[in-house]
OpenMM code with the backbone's topology and positions (N, CA, C; nanometers):
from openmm import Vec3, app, unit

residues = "UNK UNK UNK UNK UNK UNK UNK UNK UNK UNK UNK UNK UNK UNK UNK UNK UNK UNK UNK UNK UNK UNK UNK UNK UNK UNK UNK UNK UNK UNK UNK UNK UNK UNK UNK UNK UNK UNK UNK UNK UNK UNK UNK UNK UNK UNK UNK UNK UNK UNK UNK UNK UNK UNK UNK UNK UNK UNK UNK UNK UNK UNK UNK UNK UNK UNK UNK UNK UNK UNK UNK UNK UNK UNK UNK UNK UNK UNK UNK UNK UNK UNK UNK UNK UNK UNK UNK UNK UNK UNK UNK UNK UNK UNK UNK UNK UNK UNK UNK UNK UNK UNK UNK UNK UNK UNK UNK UNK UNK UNK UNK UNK UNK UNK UNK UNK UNK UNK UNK UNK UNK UNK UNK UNK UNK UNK UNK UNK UNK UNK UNK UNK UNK UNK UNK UNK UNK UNK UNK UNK UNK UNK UNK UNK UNK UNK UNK UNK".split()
positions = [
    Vec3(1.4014, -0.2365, -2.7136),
    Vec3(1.3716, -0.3686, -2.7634),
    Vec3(1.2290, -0.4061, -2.7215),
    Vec3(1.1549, -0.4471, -2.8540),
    Vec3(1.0407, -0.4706, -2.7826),
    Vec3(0.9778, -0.6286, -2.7405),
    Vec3(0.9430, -0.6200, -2.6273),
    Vec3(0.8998, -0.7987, -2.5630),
    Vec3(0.8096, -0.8841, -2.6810),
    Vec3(0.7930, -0.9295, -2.6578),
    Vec3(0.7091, -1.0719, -2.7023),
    Vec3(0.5582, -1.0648, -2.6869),
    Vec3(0.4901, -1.0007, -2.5807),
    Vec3(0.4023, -0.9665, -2.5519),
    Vec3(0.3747, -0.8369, -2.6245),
    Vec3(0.4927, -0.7560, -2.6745),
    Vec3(0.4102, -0.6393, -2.7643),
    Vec3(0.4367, -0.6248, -2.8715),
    Vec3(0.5056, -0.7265, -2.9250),
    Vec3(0.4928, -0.8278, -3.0246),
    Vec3(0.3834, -0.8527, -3.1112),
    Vec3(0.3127, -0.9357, -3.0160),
    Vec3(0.2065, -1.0122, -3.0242),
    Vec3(0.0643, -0.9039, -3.0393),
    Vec3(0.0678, -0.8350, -2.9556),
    Vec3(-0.0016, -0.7253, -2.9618),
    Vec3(-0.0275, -0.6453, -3.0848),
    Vec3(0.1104, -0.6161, -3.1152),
    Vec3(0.1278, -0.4988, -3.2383),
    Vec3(0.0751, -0.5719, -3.3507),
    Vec3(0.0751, -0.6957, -3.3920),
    Vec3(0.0654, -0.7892, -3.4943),
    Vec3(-0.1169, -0.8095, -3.4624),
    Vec3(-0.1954, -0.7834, -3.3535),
    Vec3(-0.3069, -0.7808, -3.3541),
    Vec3(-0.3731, -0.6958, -3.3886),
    Vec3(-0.3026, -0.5708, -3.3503),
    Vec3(-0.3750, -0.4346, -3.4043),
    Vec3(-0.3868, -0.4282, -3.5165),
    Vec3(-0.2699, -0.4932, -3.5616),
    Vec3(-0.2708, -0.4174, -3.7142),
    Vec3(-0.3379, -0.5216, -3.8071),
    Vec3(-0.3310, -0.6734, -3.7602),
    Vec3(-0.4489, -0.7110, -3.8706),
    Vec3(-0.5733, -0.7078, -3.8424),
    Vec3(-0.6485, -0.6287, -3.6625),
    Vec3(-0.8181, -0.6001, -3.6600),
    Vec3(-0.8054, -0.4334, -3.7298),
    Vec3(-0.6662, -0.4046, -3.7496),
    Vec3(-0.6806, -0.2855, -3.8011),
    Vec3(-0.7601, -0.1501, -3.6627),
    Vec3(-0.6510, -0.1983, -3.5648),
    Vec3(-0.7050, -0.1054, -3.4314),
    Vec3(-0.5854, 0.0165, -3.4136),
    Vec3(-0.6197, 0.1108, -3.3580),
    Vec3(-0.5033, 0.2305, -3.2916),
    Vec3(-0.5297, 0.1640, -3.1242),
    Vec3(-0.4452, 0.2287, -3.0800),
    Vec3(-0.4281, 0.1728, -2.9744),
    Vec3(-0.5327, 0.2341, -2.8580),
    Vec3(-0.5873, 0.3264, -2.8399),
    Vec3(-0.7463, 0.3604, -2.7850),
    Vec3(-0.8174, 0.2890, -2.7985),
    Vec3(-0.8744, 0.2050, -2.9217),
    Vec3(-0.9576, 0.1495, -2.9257),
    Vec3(-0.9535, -0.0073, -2.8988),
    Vec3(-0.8441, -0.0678, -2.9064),
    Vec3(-0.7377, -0.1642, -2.8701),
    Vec3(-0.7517, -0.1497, -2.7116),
    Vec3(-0.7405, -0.1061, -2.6639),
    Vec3(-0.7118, -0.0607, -2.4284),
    Vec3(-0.8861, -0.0687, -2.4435),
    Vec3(-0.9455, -0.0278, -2.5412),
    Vec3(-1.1045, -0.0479, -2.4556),
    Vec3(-1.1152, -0.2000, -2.5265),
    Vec3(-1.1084, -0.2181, -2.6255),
    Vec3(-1.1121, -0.3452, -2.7002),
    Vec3(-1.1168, -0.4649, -2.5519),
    Vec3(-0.9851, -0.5063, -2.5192),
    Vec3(-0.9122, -0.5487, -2.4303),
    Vec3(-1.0125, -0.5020, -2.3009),
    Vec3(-1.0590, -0.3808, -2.2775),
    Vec3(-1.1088, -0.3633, -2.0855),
    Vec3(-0.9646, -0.3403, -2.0286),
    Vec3(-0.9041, -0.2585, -2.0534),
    Vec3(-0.7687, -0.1816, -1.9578),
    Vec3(-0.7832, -0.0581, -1.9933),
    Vec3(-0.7153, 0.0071, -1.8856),
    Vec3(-0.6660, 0.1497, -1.9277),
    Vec3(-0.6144, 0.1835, -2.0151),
    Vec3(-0.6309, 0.2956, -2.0779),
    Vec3(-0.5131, 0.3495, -2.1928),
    Vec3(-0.3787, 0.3424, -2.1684),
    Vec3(-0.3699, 0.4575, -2.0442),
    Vec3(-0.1660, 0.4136, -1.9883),
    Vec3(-0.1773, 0.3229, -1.9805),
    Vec3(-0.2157, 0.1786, -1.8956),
    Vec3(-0.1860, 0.0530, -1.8952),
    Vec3(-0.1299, -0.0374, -2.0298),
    Vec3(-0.2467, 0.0211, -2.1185),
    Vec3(-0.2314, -0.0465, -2.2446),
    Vec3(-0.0909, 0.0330, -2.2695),
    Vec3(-0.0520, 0.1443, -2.3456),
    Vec3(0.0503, 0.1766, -2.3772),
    Vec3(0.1776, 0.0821, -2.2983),
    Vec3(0.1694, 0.1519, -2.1709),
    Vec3(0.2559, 0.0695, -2.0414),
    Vec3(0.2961, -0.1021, -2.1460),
    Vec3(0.2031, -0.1594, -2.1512),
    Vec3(0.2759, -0.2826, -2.1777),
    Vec3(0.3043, -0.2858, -2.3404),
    Vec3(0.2469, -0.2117, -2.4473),
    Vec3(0.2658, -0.2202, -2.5425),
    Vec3(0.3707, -0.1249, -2.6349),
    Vec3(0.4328, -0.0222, -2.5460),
    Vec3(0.5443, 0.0675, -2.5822),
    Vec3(0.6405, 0.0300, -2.4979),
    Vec3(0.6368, 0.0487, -2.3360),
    Vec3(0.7105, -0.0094, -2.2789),
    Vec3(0.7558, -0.1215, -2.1381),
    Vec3(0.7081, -0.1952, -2.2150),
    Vec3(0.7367, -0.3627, -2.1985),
    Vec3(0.6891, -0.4228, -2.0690),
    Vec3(0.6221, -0.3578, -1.9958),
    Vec3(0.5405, -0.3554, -1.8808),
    Vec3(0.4677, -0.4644, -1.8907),
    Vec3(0.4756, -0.5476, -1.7864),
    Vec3(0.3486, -0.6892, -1.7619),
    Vec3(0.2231, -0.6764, -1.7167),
    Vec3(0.1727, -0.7046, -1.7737),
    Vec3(0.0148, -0.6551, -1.7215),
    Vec3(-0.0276, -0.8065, -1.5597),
    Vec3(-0.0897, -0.7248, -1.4669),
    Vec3(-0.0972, -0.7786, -1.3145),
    Vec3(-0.2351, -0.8759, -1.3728),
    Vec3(-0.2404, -0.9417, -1.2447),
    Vec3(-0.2829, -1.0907, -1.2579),
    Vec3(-0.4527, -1.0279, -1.3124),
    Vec3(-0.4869, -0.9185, -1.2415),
    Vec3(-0.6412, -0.9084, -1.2808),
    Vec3(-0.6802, -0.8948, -1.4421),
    Vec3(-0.5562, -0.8076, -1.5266),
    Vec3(-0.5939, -0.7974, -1.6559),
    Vec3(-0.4888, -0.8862, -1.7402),
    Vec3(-0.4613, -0.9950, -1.7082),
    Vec3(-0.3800, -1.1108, -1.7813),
    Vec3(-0.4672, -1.1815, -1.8684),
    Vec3(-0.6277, -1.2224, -1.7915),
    Vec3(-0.7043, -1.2495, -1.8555),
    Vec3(-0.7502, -1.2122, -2.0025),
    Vec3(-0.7850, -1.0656, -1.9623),
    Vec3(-0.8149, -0.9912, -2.0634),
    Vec3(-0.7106, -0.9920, -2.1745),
    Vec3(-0.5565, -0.9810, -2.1578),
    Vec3(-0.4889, -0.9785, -2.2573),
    Vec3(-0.4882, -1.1476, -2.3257),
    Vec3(-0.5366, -1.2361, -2.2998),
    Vec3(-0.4958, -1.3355, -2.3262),
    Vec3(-0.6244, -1.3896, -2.4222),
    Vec3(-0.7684, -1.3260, -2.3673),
    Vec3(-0.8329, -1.3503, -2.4267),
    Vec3(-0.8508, -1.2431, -2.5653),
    Vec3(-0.8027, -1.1436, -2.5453),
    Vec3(-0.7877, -1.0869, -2.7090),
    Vec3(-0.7017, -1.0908, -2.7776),
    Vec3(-0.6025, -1.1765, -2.7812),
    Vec3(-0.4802, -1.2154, -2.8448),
    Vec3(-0.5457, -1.3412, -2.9124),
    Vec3(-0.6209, -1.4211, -2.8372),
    Vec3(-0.6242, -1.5478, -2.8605),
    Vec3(-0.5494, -1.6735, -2.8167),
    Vec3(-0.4475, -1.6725, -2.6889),
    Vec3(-0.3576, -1.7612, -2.7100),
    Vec3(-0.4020, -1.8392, -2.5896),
    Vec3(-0.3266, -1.9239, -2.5672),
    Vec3(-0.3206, -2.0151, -2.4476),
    Vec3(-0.2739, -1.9114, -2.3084),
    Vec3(-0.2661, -1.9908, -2.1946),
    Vec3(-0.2256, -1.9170, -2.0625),
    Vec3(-0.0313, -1.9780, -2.1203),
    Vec3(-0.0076, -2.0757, -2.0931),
    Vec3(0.0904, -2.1006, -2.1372),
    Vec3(0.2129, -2.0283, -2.2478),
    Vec3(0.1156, -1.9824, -2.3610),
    Vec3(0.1847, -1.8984, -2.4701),
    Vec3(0.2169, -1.7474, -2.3859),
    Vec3(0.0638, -1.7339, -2.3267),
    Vec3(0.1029, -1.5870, -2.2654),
    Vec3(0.2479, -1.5535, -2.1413),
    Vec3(0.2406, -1.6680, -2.0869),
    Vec3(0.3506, -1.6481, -1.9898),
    Vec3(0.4995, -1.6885, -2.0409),
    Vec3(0.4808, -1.7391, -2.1615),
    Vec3(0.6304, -1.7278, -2.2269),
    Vec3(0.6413, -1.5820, -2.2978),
    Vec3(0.5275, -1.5332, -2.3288),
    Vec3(0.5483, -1.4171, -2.3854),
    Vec3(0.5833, -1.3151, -2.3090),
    Vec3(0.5862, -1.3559, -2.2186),
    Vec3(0.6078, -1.2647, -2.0846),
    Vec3(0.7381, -1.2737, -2.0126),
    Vec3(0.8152, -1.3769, -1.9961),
    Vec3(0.9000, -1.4549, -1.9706),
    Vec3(0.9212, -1.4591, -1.7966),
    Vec3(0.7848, -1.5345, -1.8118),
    Vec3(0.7651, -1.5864, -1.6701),
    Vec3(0.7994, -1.7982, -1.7186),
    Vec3(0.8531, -1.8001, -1.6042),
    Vec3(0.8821, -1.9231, -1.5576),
    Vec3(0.8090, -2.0307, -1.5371),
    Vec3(0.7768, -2.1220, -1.5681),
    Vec3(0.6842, -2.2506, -1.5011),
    Vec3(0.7351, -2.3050, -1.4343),
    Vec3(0.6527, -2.3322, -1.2637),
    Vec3(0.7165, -2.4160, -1.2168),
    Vec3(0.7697, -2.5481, -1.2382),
    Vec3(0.8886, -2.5650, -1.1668),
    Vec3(0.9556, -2.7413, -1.2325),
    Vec3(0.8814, -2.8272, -1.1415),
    Vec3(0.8734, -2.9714, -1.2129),
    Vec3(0.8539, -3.1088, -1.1199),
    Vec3(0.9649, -3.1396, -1.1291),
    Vec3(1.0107, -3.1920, -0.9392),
    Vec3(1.1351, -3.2181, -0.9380),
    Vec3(1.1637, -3.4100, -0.9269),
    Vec3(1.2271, -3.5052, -0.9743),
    Vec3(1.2501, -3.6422, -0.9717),
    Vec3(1.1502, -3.6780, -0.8913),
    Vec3(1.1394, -3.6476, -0.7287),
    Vec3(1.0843, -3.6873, -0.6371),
    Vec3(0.8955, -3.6580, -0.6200),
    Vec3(0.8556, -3.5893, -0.7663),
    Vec3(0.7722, -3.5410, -0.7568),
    Vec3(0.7046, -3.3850, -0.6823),
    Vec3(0.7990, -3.3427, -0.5845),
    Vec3(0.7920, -3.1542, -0.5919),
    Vec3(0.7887, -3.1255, -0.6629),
    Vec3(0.7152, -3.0121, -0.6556),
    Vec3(0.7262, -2.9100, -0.7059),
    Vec3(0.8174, -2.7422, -0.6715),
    Vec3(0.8818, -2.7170, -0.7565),
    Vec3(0.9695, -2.6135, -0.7161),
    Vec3(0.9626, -2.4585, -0.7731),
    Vec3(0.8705, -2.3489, -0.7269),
    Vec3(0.8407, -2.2544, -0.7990),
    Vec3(0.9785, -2.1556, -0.8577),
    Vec3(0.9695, -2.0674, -0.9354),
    Vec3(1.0918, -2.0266, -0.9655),
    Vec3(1.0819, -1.8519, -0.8917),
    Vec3(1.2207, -1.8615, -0.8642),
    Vec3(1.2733, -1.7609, -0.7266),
    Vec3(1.2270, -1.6463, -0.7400),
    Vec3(1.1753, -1.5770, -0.6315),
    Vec3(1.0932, -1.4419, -0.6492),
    Vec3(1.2159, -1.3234, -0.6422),
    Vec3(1.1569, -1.2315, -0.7193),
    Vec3(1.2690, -1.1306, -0.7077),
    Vec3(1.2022, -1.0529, -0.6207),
    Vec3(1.3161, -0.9406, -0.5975),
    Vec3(1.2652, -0.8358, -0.4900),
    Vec3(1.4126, -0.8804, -0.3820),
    Vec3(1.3910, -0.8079, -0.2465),
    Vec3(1.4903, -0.7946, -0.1522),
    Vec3(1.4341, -0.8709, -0.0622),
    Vec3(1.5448, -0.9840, -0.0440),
    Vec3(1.5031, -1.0713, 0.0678),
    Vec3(1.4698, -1.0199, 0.2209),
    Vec3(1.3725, -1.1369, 0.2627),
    Vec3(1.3772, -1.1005, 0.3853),
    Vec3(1.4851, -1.0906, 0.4769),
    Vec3(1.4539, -1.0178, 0.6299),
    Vec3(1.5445, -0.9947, 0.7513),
    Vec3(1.6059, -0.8645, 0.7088),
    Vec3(1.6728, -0.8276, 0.8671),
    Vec3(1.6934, -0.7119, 0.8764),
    Vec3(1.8144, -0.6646, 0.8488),
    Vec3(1.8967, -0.7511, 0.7425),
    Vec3(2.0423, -0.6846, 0.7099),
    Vec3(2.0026, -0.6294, 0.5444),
    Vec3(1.8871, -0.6651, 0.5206),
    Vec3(1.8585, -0.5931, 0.4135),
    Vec3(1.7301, -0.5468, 0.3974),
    Vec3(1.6678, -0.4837, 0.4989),
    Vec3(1.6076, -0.3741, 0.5187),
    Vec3(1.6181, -0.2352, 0.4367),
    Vec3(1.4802, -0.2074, 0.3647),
    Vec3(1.4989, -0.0448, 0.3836),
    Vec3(1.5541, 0.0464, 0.4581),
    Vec3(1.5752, 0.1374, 0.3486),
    Vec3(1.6507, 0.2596, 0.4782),
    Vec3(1.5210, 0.3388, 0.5219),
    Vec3(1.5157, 0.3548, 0.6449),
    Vec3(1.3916, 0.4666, 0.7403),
    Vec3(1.3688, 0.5440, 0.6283),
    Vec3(1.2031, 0.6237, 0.6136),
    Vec3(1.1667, 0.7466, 0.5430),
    Vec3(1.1785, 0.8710, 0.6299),
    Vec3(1.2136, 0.9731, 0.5860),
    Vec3(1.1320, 1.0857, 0.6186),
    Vec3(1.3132, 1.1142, 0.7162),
    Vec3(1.2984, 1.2473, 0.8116),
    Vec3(1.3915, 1.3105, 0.8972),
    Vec3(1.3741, 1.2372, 1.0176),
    Vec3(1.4873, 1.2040, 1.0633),
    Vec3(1.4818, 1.1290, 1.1817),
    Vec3(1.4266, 1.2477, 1.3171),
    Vec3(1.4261, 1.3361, 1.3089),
    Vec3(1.3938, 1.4422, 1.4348),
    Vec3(1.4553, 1.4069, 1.5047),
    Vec3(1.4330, 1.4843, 1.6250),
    Vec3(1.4386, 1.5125, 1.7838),
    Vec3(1.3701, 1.3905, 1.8840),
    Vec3(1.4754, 1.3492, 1.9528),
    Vec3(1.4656, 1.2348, 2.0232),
    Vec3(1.3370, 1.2897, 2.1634),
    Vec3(1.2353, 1.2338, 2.2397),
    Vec3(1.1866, 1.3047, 2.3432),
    Vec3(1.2753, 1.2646, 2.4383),
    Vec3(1.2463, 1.3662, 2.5002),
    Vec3(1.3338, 1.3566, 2.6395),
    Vec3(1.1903, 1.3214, 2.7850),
    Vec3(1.2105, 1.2558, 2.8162),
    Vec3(1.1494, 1.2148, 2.9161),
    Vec3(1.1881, 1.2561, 3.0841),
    Vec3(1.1520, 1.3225, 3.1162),
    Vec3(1.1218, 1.3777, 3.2560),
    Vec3(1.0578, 1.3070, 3.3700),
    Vec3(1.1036, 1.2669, 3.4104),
    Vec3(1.0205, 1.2291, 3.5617),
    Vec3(0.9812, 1.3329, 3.6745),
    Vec3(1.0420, 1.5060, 3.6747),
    Vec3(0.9675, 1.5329, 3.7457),
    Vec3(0.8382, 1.6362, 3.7045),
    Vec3(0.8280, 1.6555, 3.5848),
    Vec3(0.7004, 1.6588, 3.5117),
    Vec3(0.5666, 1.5715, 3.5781),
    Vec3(0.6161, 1.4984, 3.5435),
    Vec3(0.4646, 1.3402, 3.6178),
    Vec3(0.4474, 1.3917, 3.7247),
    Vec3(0.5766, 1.3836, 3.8297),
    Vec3(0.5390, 1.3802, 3.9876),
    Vec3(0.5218, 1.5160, 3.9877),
    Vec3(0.5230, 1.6411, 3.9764),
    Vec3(0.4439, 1.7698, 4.0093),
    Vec3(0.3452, 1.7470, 3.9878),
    Vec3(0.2497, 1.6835, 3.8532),
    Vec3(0.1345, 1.7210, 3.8133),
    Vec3(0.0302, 1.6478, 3.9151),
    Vec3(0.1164, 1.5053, 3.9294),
    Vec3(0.0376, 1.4204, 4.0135),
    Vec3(0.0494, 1.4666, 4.1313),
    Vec3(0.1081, 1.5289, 4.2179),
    Vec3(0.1107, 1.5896, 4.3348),
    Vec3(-0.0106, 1.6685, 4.3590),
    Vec3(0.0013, 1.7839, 4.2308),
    Vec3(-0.1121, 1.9146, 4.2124),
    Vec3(-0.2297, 1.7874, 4.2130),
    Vec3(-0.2515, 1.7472, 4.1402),
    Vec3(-0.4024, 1.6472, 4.1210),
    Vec3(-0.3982, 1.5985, 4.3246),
    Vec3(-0.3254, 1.5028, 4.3582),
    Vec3(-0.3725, 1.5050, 4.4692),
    Vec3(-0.4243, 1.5910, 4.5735),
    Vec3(-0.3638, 1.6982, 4.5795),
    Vec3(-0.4143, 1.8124, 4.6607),
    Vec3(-0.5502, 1.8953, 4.6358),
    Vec3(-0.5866, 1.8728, 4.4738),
    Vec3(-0.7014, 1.9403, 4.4635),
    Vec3(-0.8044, 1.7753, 4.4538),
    Vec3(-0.7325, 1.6919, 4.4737),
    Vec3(-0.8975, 1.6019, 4.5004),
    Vec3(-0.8828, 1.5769, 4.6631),
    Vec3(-0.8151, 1.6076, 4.6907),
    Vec3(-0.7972, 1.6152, 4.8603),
    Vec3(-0.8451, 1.6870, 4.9395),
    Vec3(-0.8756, 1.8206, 4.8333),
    Vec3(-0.9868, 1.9701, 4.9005),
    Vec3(-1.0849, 1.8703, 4.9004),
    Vec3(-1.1782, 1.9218, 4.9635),
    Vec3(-1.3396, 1.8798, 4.9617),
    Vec3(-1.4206, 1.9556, 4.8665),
    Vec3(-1.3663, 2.0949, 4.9093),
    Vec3(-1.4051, 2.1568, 4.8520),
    Vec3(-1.4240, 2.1758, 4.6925),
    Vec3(-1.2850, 2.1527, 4.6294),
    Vec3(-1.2698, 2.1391, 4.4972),
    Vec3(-1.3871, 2.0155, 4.4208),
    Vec3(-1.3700, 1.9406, 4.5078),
    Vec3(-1.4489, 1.8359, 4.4427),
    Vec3(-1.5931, 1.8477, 4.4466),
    Vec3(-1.6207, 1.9252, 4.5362),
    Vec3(-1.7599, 1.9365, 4.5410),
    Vec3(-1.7989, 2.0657, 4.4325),
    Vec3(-1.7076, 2.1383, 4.4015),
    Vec3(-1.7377, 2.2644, 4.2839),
    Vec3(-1.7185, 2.1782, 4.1528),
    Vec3(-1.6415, 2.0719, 4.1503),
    Vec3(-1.6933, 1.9769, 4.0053),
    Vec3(-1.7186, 1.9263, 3.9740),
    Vec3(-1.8144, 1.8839, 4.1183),
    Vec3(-1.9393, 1.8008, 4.0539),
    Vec3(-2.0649, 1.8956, 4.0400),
    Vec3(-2.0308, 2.0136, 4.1070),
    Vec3(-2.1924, 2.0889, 4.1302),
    Vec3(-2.2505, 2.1254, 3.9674),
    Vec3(-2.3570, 2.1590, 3.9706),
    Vec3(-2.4459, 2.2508, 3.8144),
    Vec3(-2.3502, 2.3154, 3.7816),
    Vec3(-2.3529, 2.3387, 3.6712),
    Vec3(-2.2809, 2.4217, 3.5855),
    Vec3(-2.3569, 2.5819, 3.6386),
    Vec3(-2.4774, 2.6412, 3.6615),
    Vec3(-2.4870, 2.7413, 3.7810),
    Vec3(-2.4513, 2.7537, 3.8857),
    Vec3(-2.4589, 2.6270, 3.9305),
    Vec3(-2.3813, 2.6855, 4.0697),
    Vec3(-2.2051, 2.7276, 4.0489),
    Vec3(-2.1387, 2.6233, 3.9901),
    Vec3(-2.0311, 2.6453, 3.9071),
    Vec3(-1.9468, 2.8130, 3.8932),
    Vec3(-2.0795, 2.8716, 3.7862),
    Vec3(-2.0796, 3.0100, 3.7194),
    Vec3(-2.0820, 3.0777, 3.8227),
    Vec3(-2.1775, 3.0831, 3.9766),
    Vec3(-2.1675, 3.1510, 4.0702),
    Vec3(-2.0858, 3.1789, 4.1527),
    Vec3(-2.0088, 2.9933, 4.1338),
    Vec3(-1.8545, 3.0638, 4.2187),
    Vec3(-1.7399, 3.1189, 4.1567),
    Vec3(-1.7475, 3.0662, 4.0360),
    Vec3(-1.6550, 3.1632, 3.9478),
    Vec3(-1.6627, 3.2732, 3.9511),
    Vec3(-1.7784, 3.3575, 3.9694),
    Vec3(-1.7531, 3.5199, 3.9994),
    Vec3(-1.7804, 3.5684, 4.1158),
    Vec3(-1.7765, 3.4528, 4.2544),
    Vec3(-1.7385, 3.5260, 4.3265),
    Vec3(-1.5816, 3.5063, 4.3717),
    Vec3(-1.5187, 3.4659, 4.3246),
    Vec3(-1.3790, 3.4306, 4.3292),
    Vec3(-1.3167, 3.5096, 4.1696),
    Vec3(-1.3780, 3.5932, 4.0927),
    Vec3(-1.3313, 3.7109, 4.0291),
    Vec3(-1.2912, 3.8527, 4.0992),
] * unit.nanometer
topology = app.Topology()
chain = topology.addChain("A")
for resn in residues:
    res = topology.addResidue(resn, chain)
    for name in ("N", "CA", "C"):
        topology.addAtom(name, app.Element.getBySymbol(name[0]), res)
């Protein structure tokens, strides 16, 4: 079934006497885009609404009935009340489900840490050690081979 909006469309092409290539540049959209709303029934996003509205010719008003978007109501009291967004409400009982493989949980070790930190204390506790890493990178090389 085709919308209102490609409707309106189809009835343009055919009296500027356009194919639909030349119609998507006509307009300033993409080709898929153009097809997208003019085969299947796709709304064109707020940046190229313009564009469709100004090569149709119509009002903003005509276009969003052609679309069958909603106007907001004024309510007695003077509110205004926009009309209800679709999609999945917020909070977490209707949450997505996680992507991807849940994997392998880590396992956390505590005596991992305390060995390593042990080893670290003892070699900044040499004197010695510390003084081979701060020295030149020659002097360095020299004790490395004599400790080969």
């Amino acid at each position: 079934m085709a919308s209102k909006l490609s409707t309106l469309i189809a009835n343009k092409m055919e009296a500027d006497n356009l194919n639909a290539s030349t119609a998507a540049e006509k307009i300033g959209v993409s080709y898929p885009s153009f097809l997208g709303v003019l085969k299947k029934g796709s709304t064109p996003n707020k940046a190229t609404a313009g564009k469709y509205i100004s090569f149709l010719g119509i009002t903003e008003e005509a276009f969003n009935e052609s679309i069958g978007k909603e106007p907001p109501t004024v309510n007695a009291d003077g509110t205004v009340t926009a009309p209800k967004r679709r999609g999945r409400p917020p909070g977490s009982k209707n949450a997505a489900a996680p992507k991807g493989k849940p994997g392998r949980k880590r396992v956390v070790s505590d005596a991992a840490p305390a060995g390593q930190m042990a080893m670290a204390l003892r070699v900044l506790s040499d004197g010695l050690a510390v003084k081979v890493a701060t020295a030149s990178p020659e002097t360095r090389a020299m004790v490395a081979k004599l400790l080969a």
